[in-house]
HTML snippet that shows the backbone in 3Dmol.js (N, CA, C, O; Angstrom):
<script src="https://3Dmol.org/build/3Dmol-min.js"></script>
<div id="view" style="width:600px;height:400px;position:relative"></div>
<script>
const pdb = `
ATOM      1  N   UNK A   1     -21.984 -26.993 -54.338  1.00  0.00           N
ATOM      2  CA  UNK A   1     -20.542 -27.092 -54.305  1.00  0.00           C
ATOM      3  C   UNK A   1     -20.054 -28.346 -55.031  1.00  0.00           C
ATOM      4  O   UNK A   1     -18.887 -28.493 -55.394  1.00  0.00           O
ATOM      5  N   UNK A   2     -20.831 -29.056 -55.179  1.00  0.00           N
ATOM      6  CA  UNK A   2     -20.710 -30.736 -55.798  1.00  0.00           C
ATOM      7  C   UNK A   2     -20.493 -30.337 -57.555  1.00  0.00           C
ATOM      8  O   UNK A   2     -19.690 -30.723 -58.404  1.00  0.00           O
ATOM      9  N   UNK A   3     -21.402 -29.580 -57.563  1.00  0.00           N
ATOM     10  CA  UNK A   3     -20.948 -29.402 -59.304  1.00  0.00           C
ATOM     11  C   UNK A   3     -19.963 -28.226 -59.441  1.00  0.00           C
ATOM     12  O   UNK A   3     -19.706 -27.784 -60.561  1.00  0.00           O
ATOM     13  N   UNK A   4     -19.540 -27.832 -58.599  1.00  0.00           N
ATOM     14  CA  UNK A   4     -18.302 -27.215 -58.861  1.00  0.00           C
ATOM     15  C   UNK A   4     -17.219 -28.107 -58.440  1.00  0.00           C
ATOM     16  O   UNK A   4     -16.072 -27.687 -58.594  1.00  0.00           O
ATOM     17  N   UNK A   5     -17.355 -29.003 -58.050  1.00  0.00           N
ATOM     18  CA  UNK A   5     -15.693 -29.772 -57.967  1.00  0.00           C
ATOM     19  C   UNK A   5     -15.597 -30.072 -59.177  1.00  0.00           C
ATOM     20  O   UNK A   5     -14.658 -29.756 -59.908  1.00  0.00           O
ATOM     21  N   UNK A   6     -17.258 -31.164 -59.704  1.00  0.00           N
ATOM     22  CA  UNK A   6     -17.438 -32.119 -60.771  1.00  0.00           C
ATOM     23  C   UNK A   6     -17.025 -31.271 -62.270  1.00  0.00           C
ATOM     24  O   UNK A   6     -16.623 -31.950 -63.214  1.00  0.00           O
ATOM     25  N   UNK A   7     -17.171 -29.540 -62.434  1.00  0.00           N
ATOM     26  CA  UNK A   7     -16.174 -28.882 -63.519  1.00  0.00           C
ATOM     27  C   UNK A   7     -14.903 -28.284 -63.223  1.00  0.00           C
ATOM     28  O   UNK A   7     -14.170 -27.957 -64.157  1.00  0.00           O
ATOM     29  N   UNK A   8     -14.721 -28.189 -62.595  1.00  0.00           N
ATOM     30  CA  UNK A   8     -12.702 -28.182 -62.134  1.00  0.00           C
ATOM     31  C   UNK A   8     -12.380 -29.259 -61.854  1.00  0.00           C
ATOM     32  O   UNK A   8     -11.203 -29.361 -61.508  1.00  0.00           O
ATOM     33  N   UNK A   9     -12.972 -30.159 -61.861  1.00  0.00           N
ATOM     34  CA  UNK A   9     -12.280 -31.960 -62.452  1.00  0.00           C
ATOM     35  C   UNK A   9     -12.264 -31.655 -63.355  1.00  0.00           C
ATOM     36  O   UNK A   9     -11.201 -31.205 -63.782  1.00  0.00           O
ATOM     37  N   UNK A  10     -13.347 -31.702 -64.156  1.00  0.00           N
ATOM     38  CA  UNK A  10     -12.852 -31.727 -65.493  1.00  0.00           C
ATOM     39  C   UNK A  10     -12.272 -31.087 -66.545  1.00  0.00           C
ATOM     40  O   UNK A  10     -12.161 -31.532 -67.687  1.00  0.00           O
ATOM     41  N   UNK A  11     -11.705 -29.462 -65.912  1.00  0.00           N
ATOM     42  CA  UNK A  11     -10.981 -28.788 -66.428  1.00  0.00           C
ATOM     43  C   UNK A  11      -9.426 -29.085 -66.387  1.00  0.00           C
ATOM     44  O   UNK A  11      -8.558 -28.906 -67.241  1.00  0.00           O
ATOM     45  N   UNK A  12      -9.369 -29.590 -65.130  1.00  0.00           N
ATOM     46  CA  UNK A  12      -8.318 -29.863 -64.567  1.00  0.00           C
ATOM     47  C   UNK A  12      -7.904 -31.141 -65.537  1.00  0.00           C
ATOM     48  O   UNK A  12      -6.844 -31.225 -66.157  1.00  0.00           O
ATOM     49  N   UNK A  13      -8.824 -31.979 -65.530  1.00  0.00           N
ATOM     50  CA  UNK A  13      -8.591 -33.550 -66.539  1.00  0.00           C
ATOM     51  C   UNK A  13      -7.856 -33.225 -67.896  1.00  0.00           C
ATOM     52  O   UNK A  13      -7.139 -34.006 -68.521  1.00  0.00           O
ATOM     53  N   UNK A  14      -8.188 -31.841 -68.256  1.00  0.00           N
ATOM     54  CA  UNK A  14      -8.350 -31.708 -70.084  1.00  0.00           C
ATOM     55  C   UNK A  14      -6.731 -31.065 -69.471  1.00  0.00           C
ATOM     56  O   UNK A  14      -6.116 -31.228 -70.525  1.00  0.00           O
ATOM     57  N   UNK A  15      -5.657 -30.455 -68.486  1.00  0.00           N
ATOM     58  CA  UNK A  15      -4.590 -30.498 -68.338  1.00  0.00           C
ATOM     59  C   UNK A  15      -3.712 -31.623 -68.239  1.00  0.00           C
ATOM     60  O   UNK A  15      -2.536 -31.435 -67.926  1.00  0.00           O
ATOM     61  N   UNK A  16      -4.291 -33.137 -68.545  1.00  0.00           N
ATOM     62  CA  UNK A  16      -2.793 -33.531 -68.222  1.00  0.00           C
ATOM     63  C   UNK A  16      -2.097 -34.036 -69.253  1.00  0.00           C
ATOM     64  O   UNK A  16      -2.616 -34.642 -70.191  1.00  0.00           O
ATOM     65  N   UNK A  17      -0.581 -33.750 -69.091  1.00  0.00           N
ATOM     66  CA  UNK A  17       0.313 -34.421 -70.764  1.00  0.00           C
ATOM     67  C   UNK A  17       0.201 -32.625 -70.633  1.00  0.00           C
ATOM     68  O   UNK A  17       1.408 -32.466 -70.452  1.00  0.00           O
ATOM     69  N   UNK A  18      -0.237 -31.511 -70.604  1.00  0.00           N
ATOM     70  CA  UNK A  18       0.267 -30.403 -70.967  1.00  0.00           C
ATOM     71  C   UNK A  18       1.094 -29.637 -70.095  1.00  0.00           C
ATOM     72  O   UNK A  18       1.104 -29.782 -68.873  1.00  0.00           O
ATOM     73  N   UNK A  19       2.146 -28.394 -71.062  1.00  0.00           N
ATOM     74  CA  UNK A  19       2.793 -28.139 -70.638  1.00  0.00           C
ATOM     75  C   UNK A  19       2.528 -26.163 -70.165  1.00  0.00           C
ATOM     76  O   UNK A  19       2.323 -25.186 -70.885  1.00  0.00           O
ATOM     77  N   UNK A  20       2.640 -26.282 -68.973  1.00  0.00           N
ATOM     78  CA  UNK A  20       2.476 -24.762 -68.625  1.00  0.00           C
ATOM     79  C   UNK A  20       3.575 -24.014 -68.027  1.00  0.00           C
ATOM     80  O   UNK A  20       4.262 -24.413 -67.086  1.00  0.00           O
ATOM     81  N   UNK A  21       3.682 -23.022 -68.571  1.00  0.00           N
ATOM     82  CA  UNK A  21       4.494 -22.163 -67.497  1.00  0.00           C
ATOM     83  C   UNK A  21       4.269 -21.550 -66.422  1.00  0.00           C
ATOM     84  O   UNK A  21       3.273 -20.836 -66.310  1.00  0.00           O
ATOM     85  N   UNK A  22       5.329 -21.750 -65.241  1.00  0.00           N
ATOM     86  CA  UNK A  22       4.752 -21.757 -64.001  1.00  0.00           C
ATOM     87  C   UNK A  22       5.938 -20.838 -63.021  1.00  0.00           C
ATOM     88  O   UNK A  22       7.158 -20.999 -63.016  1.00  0.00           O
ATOM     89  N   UNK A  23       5.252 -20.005 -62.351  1.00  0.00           N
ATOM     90  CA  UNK A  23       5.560 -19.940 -61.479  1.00  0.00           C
ATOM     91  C   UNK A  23       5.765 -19.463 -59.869  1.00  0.00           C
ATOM     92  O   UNK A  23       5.081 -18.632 -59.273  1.00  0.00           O
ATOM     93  N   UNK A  24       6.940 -20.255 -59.328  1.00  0.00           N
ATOM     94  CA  UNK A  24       7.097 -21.059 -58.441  1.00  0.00           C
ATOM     95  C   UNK A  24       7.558 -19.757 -57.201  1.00  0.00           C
ATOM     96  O   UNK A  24       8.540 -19.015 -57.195  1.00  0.00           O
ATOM     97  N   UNK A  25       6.159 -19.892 -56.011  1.00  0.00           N
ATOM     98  CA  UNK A  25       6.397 -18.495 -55.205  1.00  0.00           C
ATOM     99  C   UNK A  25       6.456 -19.215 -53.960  1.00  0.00           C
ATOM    100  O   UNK A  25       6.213 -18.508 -52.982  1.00  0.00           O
ATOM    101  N   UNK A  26       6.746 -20.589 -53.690  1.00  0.00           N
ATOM    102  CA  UNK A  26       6.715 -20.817 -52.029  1.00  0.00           C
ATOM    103  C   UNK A  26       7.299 -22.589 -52.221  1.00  0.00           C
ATOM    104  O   UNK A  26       7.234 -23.284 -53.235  1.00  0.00           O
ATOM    105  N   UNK A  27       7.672 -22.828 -51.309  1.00  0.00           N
ATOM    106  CA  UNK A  27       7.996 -24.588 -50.696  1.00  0.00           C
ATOM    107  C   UNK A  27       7.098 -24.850 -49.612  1.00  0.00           C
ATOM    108  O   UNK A  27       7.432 -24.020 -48.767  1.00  0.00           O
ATOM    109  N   UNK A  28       6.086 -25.570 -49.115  1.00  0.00           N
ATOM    110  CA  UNK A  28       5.094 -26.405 -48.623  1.00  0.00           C
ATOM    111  C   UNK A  28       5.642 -27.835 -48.459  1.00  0.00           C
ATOM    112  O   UNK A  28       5.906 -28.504 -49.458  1.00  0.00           O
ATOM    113  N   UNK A  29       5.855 -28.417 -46.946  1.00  0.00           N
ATOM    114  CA  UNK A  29       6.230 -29.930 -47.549  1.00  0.00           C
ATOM    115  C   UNK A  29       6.971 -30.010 -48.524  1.00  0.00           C
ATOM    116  O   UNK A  29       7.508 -29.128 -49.193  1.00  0.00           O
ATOM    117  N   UNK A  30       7.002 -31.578 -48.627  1.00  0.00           N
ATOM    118  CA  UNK A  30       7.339 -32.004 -50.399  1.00  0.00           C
ATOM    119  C   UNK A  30       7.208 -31.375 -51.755  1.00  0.00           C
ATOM    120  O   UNK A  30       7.622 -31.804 -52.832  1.00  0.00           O
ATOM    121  N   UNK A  31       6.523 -30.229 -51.478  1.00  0.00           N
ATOM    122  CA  UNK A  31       6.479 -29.797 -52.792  1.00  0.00           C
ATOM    123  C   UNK A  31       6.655 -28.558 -53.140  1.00  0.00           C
ATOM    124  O   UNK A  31       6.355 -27.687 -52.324  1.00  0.00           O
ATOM    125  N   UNK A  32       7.168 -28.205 -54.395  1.00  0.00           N
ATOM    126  CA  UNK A  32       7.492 -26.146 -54.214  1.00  0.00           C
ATOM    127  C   UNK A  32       5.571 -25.773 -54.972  1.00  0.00           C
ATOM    128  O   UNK A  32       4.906 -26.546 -55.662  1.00  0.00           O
ATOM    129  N   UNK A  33       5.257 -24.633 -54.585  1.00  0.00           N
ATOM    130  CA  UNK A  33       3.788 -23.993 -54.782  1.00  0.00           C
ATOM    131  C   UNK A  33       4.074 -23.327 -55.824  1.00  0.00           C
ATOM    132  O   UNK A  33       5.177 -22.780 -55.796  1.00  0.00           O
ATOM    133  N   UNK A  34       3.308 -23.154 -56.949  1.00  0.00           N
ATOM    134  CA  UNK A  34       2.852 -22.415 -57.776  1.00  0.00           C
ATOM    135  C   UNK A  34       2.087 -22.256 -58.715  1.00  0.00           C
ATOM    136  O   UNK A  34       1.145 -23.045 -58.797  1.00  0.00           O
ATOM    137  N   UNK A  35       2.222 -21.243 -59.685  1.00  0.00           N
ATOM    138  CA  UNK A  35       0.714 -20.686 -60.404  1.00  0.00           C
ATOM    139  C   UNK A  35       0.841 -20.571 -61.966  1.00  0.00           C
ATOM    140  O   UNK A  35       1.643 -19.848 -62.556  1.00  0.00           O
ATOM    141  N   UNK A  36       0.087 -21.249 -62.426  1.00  0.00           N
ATOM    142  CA  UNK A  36       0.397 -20.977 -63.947  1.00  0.00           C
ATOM    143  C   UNK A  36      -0.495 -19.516 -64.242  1.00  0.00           C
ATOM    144  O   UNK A  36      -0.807 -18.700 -63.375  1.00  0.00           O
ATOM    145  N   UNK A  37      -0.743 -19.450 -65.410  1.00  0.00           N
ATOM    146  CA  UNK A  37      -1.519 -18.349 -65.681  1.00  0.00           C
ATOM    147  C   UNK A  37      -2.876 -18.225 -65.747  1.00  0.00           C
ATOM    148  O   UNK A  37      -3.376 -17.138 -66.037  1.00  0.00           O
ATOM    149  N   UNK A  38      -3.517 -19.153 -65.526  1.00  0.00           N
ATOM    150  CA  UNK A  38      -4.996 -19.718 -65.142  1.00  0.00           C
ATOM    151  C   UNK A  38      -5.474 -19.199 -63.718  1.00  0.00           C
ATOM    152  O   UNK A  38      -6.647 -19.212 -63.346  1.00  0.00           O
ATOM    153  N   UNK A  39      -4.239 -18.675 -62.873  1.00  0.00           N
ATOM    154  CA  UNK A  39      -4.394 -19.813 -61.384  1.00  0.00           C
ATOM    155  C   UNK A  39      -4.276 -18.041 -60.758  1.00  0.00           C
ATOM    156  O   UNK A  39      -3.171 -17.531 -60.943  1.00  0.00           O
ATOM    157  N   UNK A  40      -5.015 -17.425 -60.272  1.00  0.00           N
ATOM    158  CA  UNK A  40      -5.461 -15.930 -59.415  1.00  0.00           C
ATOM    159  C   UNK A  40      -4.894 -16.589 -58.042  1.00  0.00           C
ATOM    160  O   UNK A  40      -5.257 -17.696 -57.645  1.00  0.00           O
ATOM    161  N   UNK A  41      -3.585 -15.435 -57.107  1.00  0.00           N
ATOM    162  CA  UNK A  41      -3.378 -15.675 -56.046  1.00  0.00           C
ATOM    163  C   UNK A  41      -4.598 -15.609 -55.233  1.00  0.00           C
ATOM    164  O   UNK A  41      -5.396 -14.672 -55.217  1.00  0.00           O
ATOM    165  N   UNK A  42      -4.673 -16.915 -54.427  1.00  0.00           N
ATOM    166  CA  UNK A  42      -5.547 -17.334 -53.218  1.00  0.00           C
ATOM    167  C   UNK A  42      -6.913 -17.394 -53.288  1.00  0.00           C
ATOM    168  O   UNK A  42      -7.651 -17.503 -52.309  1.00  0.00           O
ATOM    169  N   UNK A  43      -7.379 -17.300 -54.822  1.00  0.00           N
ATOM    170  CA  UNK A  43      -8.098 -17.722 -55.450  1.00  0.00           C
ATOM    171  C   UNK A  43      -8.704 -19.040 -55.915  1.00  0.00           C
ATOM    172  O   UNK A  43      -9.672 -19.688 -55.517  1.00  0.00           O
ATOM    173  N   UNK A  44      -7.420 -19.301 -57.326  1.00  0.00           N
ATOM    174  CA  UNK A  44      -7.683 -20.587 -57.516  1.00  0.00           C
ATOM    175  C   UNK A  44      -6.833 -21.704 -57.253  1.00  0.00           C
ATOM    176  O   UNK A  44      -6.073 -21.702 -56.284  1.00  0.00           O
ATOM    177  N   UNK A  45      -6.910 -22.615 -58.019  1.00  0.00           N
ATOM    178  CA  UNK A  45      -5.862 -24.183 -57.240  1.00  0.00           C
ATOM    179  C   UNK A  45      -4.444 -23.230 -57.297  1.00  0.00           C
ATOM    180  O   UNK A  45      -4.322 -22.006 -57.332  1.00  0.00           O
ATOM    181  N   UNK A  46      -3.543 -24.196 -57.291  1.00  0.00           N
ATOM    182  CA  UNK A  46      -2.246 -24.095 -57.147  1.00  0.00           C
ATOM    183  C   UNK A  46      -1.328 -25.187 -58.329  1.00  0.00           C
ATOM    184  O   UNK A  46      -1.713 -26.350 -58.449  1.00  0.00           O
ATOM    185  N   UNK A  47      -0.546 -24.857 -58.857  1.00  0.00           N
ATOM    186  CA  UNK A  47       0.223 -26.017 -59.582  1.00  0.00           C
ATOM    187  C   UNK A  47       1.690 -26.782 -57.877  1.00  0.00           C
ATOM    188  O   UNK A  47       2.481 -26.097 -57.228  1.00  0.00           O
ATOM    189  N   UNK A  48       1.473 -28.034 -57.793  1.00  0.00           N
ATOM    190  CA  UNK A  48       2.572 -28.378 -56.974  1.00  0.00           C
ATOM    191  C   UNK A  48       3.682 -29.084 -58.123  1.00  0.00           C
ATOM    192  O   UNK A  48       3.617 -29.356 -59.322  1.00  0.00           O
ATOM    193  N   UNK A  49       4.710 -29.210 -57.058  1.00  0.00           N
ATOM    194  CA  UNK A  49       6.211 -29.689 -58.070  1.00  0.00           C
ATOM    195  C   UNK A  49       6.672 -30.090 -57.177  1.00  0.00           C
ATOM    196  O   UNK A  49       6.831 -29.451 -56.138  1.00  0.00           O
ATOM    197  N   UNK A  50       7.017 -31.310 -57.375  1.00  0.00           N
ATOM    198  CA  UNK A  50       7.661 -32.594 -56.210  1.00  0.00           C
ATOM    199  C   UNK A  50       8.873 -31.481 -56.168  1.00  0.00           C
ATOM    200  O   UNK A  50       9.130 -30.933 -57.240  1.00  0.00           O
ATOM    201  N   UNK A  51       9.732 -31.061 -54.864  1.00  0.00           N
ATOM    202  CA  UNK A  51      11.171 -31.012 -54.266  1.00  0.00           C
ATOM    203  C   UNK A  51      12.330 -31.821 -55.262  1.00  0.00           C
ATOM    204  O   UNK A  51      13.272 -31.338 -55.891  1.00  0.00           O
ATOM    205  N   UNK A  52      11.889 -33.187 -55.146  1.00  0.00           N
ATOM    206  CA  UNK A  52      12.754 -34.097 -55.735  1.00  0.00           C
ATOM    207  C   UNK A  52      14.650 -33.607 -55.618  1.00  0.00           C
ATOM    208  O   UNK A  52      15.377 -33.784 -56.596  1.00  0.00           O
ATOM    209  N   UNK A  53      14.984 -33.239 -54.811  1.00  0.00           N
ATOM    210  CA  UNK A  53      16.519 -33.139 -54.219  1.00  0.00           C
ATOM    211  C   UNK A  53      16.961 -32.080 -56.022  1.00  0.00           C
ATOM    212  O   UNK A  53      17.737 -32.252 -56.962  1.00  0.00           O
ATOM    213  N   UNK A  54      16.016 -31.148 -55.672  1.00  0.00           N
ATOM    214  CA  UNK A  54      16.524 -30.286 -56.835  1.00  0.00           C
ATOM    215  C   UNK A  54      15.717 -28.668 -56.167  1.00  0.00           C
ATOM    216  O   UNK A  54      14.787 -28.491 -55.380  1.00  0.00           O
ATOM    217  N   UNK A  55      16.530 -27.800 -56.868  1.00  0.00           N
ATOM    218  CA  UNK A  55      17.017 -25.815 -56.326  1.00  0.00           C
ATOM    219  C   UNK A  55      15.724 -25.430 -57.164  1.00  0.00           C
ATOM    220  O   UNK A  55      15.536 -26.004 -58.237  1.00  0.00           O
ATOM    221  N   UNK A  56      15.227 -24.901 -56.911  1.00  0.00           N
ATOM    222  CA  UNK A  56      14.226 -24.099 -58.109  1.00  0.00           C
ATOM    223  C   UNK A  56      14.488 -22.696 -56.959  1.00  0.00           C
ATOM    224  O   UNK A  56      14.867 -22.660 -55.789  1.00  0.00           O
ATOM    225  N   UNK A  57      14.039 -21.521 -58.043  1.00  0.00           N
ATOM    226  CA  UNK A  57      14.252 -20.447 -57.368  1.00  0.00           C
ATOM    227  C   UNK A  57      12.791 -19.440 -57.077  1.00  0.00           C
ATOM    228  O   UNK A  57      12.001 -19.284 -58.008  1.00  0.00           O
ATOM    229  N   UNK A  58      12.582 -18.927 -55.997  1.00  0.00           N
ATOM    230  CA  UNK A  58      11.077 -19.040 -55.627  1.00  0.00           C
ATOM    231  C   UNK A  58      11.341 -17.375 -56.563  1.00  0.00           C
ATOM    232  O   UNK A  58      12.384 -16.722 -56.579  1.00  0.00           O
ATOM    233  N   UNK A  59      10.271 -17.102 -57.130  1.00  0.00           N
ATOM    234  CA  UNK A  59      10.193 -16.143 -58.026  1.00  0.00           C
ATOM    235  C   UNK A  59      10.624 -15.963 -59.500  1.00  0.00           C
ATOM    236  O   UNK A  59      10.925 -14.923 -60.086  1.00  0.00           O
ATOM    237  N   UNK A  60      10.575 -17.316 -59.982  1.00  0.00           N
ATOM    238  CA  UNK A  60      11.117 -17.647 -61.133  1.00  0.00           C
ATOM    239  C   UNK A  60      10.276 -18.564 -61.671  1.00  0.00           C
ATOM    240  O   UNK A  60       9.871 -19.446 -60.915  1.00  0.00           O
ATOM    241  N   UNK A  61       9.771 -18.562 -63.269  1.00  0.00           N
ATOM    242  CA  UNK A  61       9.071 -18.973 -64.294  1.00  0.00           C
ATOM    243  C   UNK A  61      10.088 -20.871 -64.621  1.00  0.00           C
ATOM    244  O   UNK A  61      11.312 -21.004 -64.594  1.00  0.00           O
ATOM    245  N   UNK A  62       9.507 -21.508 -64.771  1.00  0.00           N
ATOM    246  CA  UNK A  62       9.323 -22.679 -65.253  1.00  0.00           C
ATOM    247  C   UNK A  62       8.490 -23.559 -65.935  1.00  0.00           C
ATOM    248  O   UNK A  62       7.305 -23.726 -65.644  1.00  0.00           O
ATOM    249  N   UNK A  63       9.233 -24.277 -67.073  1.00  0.00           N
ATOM    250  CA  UNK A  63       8.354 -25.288 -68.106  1.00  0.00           C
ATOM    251  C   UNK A  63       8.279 -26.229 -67.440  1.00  0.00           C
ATOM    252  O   UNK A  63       9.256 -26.768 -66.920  1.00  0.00           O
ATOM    253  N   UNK A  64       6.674 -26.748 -67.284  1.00  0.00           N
ATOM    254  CA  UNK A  64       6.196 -27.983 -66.601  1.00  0.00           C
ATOM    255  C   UNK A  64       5.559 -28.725 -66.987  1.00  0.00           C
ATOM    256  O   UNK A  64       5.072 -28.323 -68.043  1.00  0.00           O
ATOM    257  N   UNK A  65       5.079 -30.139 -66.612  1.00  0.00           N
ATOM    258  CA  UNK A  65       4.476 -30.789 -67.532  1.00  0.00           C
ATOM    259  C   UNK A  65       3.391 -31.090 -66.174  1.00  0.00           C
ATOM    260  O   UNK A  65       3.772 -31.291 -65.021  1.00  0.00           O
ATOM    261  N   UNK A  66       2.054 -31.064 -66.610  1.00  0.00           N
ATOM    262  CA  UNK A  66       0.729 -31.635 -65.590  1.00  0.00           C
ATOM    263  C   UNK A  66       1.091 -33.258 -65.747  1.00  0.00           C
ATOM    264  O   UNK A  66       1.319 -33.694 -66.875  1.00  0.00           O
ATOM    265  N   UNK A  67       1.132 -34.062 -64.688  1.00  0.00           N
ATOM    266  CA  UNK A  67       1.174 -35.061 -64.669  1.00  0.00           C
ATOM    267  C   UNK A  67      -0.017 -36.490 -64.097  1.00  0.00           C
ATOM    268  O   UNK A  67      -0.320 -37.656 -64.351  1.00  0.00           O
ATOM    269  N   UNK A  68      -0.449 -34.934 -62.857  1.00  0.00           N
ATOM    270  CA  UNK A  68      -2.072 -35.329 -62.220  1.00  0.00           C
ATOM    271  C   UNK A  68      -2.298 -34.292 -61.444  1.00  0.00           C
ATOM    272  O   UNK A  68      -1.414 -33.611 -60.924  1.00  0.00           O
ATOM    273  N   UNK A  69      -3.689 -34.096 -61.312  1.00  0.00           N
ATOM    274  CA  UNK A  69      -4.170 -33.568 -61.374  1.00  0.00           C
ATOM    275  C   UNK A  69      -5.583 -33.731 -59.594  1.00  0.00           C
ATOM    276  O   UNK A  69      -5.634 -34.862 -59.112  1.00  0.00           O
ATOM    277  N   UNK A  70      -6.237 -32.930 -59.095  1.00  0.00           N
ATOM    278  CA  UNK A  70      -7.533 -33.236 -58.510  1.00  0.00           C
ATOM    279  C   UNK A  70      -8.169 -31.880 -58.596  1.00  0.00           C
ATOM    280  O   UNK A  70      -7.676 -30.850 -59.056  1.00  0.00           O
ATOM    281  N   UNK A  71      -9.519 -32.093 -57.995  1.00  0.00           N
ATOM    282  CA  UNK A  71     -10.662 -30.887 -57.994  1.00  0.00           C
ATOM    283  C   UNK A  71     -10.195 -29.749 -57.942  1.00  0.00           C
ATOM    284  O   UNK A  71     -10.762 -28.888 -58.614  1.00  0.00           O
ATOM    285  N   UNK A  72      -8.824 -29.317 -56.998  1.00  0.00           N
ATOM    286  CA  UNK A  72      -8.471 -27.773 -57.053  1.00  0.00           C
ATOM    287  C   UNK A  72      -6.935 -27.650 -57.633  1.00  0.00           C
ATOM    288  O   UNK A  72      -6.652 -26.560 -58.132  1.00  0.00           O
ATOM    289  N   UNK A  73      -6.241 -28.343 -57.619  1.00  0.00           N
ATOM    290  CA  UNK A  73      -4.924 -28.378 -57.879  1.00  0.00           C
ATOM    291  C   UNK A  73      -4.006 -29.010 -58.854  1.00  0.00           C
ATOM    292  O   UNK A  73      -4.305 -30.204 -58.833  1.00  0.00           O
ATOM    293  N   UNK A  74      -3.077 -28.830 -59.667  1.00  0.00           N
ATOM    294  CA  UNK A  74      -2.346 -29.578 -60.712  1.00  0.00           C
ATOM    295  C   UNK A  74      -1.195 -30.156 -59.990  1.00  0.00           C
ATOM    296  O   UNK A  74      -0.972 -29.591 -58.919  1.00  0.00           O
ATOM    297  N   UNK A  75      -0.380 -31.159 -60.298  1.00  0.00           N
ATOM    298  CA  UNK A  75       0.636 -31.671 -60.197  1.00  0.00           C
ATOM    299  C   UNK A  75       1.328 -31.543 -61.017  1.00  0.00           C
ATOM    300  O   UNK A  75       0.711 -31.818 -62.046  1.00  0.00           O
ATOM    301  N   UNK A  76       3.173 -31.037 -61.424  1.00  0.00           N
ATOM    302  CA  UNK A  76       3.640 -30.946 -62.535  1.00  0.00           C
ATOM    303  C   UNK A  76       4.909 -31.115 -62.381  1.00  0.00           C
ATOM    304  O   UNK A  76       5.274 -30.440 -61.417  1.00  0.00           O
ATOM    305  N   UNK A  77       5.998 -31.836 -62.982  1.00  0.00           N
ATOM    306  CA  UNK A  77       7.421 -32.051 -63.106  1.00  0.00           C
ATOM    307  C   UNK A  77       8.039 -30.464 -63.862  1.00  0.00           C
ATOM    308  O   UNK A  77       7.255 -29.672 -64.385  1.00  0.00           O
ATOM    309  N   UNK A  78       9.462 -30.231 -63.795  1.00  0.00           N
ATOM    310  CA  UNK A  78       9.932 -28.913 -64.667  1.00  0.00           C
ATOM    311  C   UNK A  78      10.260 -29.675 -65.431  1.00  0.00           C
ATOM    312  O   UNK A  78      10.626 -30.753 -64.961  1.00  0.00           O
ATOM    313  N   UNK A  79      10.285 -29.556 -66.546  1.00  0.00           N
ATOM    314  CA  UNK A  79      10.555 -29.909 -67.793  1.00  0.00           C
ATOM    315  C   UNK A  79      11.907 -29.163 -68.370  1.00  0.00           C
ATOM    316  O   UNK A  79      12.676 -29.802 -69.087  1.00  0.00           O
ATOM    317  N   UNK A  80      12.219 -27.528 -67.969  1.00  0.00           N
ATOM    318  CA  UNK A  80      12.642 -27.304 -68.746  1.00  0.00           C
ATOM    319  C   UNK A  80      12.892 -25.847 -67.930  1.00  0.00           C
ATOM    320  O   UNK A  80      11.759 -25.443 -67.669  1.00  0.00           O
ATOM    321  N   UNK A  81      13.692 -25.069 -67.512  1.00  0.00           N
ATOM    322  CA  UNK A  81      13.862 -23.351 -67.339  1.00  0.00           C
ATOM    323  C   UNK A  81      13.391 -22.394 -68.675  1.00  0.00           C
ATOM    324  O   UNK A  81      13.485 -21.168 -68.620  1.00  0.00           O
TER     325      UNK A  81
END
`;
const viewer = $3Dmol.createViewer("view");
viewer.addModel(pdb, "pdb");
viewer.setStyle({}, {cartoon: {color: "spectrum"}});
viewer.zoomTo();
viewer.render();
</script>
């Protein structure tokens, strides 16, 4: 299981600074949940997106930018509808 974190790190690494389209099927905490096109429901990681006192609409596509990243999951700002 150790060398599977150690290559979805580093897949995950070669995402950041890029921009994916995403989207956004749930709110969790602080952050809204979703899936770029990489990402198989309940499968694989998840892309998160800080809340940040802003509407996103759950079933709707968004331009994002990876900002960070860990072993199963991306972090990403919207960039853009």
């Amino acid at each position: 299981m150790e060398l599977q974190k150690e290559i979805s790190l580093k897949r995950n690494s070669e995402l950041k600074g890029k921009k994916l389209k995403v989207l956004v099927e749930a709110v969790e905490g602080d952050f809204y949940i979703g899936r770029s096109y990489r990402d198989a429901p309940e499968v694989d990681g998840e892309v998160l997106i800080p809340l940040k006192d802003r509407k996103l609409k759950i079933g709707e596509f968004y331009l994002s930018e990876v900002y960070d990243y860990n072993e199963y999951d991306l972090f990403a700002d919207v960039i853009d509808k």
